[in-house]
N, C-alpha and C positions, 0 to 999 in steps of 0.2 A: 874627200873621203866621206863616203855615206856612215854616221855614227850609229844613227838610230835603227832598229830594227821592228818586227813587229812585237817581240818579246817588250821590249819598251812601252811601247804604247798599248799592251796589255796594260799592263799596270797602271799606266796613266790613265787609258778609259776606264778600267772598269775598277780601281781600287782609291776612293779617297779616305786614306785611315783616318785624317783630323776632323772627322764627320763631314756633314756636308757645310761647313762653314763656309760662306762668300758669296754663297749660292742668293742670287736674288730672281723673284719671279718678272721672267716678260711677257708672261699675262696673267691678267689678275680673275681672270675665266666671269667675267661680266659685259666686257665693252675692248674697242679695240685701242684702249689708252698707250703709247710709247710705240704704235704703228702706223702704219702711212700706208694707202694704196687702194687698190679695189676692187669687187667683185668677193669677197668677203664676208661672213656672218659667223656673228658667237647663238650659238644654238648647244643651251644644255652645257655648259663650260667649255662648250670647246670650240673653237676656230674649225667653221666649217666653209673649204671653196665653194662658189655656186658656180654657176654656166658659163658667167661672166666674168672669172676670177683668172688674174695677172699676176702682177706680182703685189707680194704683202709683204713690206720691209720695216722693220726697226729704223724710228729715228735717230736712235745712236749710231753709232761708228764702233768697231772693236776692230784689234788686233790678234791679242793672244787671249783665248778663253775656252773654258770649257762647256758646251750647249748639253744641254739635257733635255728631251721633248719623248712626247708618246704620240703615234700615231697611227689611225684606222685607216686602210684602203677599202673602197668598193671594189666590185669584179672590175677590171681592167681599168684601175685606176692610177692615174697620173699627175706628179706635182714633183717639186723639187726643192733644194735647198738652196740658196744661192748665199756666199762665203765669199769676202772681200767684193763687193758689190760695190759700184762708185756710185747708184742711183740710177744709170741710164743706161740703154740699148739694152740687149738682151746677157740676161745675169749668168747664162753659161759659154759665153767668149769674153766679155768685156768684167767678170768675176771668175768663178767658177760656180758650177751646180753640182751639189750633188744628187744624182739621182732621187727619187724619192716614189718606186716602181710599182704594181703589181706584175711582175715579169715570168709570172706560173698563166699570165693567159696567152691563150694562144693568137693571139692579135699581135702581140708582140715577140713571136717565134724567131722571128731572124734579124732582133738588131743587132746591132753590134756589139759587143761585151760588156764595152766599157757605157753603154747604156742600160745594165740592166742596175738593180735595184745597187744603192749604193755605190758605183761607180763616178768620178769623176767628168763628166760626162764630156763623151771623143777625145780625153787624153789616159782614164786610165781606169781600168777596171775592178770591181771587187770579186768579192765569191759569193758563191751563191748558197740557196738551201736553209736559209737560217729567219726568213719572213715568217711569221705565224697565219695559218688559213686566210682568207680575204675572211672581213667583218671582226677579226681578232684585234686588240689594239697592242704592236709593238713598241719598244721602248726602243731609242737611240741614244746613241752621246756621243757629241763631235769635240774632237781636239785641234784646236789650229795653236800652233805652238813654233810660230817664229816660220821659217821656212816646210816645215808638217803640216798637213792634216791628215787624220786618221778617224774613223768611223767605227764603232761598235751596234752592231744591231741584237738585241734581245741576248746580252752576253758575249757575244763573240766577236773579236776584230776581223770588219771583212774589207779592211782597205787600212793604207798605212803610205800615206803618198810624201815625195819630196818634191817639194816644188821648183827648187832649186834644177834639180835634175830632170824636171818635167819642161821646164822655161827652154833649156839646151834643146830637148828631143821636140819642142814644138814650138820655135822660136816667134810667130807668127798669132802665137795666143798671147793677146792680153793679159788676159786674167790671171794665169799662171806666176807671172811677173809681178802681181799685187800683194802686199803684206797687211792690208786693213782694208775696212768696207764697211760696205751695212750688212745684216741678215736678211735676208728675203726667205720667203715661200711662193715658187715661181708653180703658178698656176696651172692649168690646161683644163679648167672649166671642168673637173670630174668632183665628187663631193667628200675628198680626201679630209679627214679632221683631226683636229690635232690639239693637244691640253699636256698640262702641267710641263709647260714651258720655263727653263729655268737655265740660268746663265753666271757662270764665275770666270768674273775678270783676273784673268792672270800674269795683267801686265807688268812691268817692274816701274816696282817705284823710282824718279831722279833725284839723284845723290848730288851735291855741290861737293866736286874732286878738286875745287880753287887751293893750293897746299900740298897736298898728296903725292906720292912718289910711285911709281908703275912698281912692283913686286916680281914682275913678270911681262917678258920685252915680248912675244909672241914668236920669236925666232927658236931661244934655247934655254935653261935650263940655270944661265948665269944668276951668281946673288943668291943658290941654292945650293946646300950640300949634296954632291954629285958621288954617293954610295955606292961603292961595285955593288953590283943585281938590279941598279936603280934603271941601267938604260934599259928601254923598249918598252919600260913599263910605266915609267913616268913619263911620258911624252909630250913637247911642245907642236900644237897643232893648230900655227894660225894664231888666230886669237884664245883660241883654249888651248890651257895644259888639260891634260887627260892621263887619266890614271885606271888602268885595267885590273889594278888589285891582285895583281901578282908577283910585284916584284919579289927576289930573288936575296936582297939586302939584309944583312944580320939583323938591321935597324929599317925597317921597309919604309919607314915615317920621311916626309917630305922636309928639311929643316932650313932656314933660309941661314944663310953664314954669318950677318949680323946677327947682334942681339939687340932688344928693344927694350924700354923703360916704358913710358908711359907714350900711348899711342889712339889713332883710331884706324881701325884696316878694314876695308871695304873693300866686298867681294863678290860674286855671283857664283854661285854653284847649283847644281842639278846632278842626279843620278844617272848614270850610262848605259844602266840597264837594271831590271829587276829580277826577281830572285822567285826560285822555288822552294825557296823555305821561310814557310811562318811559321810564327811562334805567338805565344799568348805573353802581353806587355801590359802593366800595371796602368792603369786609368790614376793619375794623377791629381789630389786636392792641391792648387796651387795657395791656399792659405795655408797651409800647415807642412806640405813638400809629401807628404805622407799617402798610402795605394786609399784610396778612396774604399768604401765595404757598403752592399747592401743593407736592407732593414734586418737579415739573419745574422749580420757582422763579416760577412764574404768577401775577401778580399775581391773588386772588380775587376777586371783585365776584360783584352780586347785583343782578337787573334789580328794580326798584321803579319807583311811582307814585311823581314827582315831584308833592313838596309841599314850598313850604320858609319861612319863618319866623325871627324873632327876638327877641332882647331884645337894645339896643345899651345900657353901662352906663359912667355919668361921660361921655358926652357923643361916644363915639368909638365906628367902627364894628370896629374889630380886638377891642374888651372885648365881643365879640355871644356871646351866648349862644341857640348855635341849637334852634330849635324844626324839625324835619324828618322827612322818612320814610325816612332813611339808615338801613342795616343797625345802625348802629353806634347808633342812639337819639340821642334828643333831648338837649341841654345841653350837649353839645362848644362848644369856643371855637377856631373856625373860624381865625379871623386869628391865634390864636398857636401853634396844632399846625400850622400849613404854614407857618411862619416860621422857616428854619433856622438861624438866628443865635442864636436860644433852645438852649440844650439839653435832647437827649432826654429827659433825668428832666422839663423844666417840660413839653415837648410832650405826652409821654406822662399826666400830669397829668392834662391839659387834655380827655383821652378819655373816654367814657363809661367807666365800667367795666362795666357791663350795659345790656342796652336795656329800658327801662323804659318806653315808651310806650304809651298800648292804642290799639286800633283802631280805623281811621280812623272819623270822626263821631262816637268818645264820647268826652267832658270827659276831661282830664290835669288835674293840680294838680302846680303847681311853685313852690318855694321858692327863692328865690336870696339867698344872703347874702355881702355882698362889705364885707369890711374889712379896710382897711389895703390892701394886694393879695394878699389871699387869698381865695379865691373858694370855697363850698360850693353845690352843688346836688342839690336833691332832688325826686325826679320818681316821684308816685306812691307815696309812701311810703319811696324806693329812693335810696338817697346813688348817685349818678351821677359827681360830681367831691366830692372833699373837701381843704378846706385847700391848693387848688393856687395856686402863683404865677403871677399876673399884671405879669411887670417892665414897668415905665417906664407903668403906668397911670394916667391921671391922678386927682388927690387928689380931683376933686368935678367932675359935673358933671350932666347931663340924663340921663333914661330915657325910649328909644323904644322904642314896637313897630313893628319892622320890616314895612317893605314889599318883598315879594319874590315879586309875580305868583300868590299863593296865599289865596284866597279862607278867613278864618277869623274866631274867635268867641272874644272874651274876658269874662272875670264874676267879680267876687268880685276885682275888681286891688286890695292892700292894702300899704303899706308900713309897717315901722318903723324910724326913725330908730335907728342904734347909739349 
């Protein structure tokens, strides 16, 4: 079942609340350092093709990330993007390309669809109308996100592809069938140019699961409190449970039928879809737990897409360890950083120290380890909370995934006992 929509990948191209953390440049707008190829020239900060220009590919390899780039077309100019690239033959059968058109000249009046600008090129097509004049420079951002890619040109999603789904209806394409590659900029000798090149890896960190007990069998539901209103809405799907945020249950919350003492549960989660409601969320000091304030004394906030989430831990909803799209990141412990009875050193704790989350609709992986009452969490590789105190929590009890009107996807739920 196709999960993703383009509503999804809205969000994910064009919204990253946790700023642009991750983001590294692949070009330093001087020389062609971290590229391979030719036909090529940096003129003016920017990667400009000449006559002679093929392909220009990254010597890295990536998988899952998010690309950000600006580029100028001439009148009826031509180049492309090529995405899981193995290095050789041509990067739009043996990868994919995508498009990279001026498709308003009339030179190119009757190709194919799926060849005009932003299309996957002869498997799948985008929309049109959304390029800026030739000589303007547009901004793009590519998500390749596990079996997705999806394109945003100058604000707008104008492609949202499954690969999965594409591999079926054109069994005969390589490329399709790829899940990593190099980057390329697939040439055609026109003098397309392109700067502020920038890329966020958003692979998952590996977790050693040697110990560990599966949570969650990919079949059903078993090892789980099975709530009238819960079916259809908590669904096992494969390797993901998924959860549509509506269930129907007195208690909508996911709760496993043991109860656990001192443990680590490691987990993968992602958001199933995003939301038309934002709201303004507190910019967090993580040395003090407290909303950060301007030089006038203003409380700061930051308008975000609500999205929000949990892990409730020992059986109560104040031990939650939030899953959200708060400035501040995922893994704060909501009920005891606004409990002012605690003090500021356990509140402050209990704050993210960095946002570590990637962007909306691709997998996070999060670790939580809570013993005794001390709480670690790690998100994406990234210690979030460490060794913080959780007072008067209790010695043992259940793990839910919270329901909190936010439609999301979990896989790979594992615990071990301490």
């Amino acid at each position: 079942m196709r999960i993703f929509k383009t509503l999804i990948f809205a969000g994910l191209c064009s919204q990253l609340t946790l700023a642009e953390e991750g983001f590294i440049d692949l070009f330093n707008g001087k020389d062609l350092t971290g590229w391979t190829g030719e036909g090529y020239a940096v003129k003016d900060g920017t990667i400009v093709c000449t006559p002679k220009g093929k392909n220009l590919m990254t010597k890295k390899e990536y998988s899952n990330y998010v690309l950000d780039f600006e580029f100028k077309l001439p009148a009826g100019g031509n180049n492309g993007l090529g995405v899981h690239y193995p290095g050789k033959g041509d990067p739009a059968y043996t990868g994919l390309e995508l498009q990279i058109l001026d498709d308003t000249h009339p030179e190119y009046a009757k190709l194919k669809e799926s060849q005009f600008h932003g299309g996957l090129y002869k498997v799948q097509a985008a929309k049109h109308g959304h390029l800026k004049p030739v000589g303007e420079w547009n901004k793009q951002r590519v998500v390749v996100n596990g079996n997705h890619v999806a394109i945003e040109l100058n604000g707008v999603v104008i492609n949202d592809a499954n690969l999965d789904e594409l591999a079926k209806k054109f069994p005969k394409h390589v490329g399709v069938k790829r899940r990593s590659g190099f980057i390329a900029f697939c040439g055609h000798g026109d003098p397309v140019a392109f700067r502020n090149i920038k890329i966020k890896d958003t692979s998952l960190v590996k977790v050693d699961l040697t110990g560990f007990k599966a949570l969650y069998d990919g079949k059903s539901l078993g090892g789980w409190k099975q709530e009238p209103g819960h079916e259809g809405h908590w669904q096992p799907r494969g390797d993901v449970l998924y959860y549509d945020s509506k269930s129907t249950a007195k208690d909508k919350n996911l709760w496993t039928e043991k109860s656990y003492k001192n443990f680590t549960m490691v987990f993968d989660w992602r958001w199933a879809e995003t939301s038309a409601k934002r709201l303004d969320r507190p910019v967090l000091d993580p040395a003090t737990g407290e909303t950060k304030k301007d030089a006038n004394g203003k409380p700061i906030s930051k308008n975000v897409i609500e999205l929000d989430s949990g892990i409730y831990l020992r059986g109560n909803n104040r031990s939650q360890v939030n899953l959200w799209n708060w400035p501040c990141g995922s893994g704060e412990v909501y009920g005891y950083r606004m409990n002012r009875k605690f003090s500021q050193e356990i509140r402050a704790a209990l704050t993210p120290k960095v946002p570590a989350d990637n962007p909306i609709g691709a997998w996070n992986r999060m670790a939580i380890t809570l013993n005794g009452d001390r709480l670690t969490v790690m998100l994406n590789g990234k210690t979030v909370i460490e060794n913080a105190q959780l007072p008067d929590v209790p010695s043992e009890g259940p793990i839910a995934l919270q329901h909190h009107g936010s439609a999301l996807e979990f896989r790979n739920l594992s615990i071990k006992e301490l």
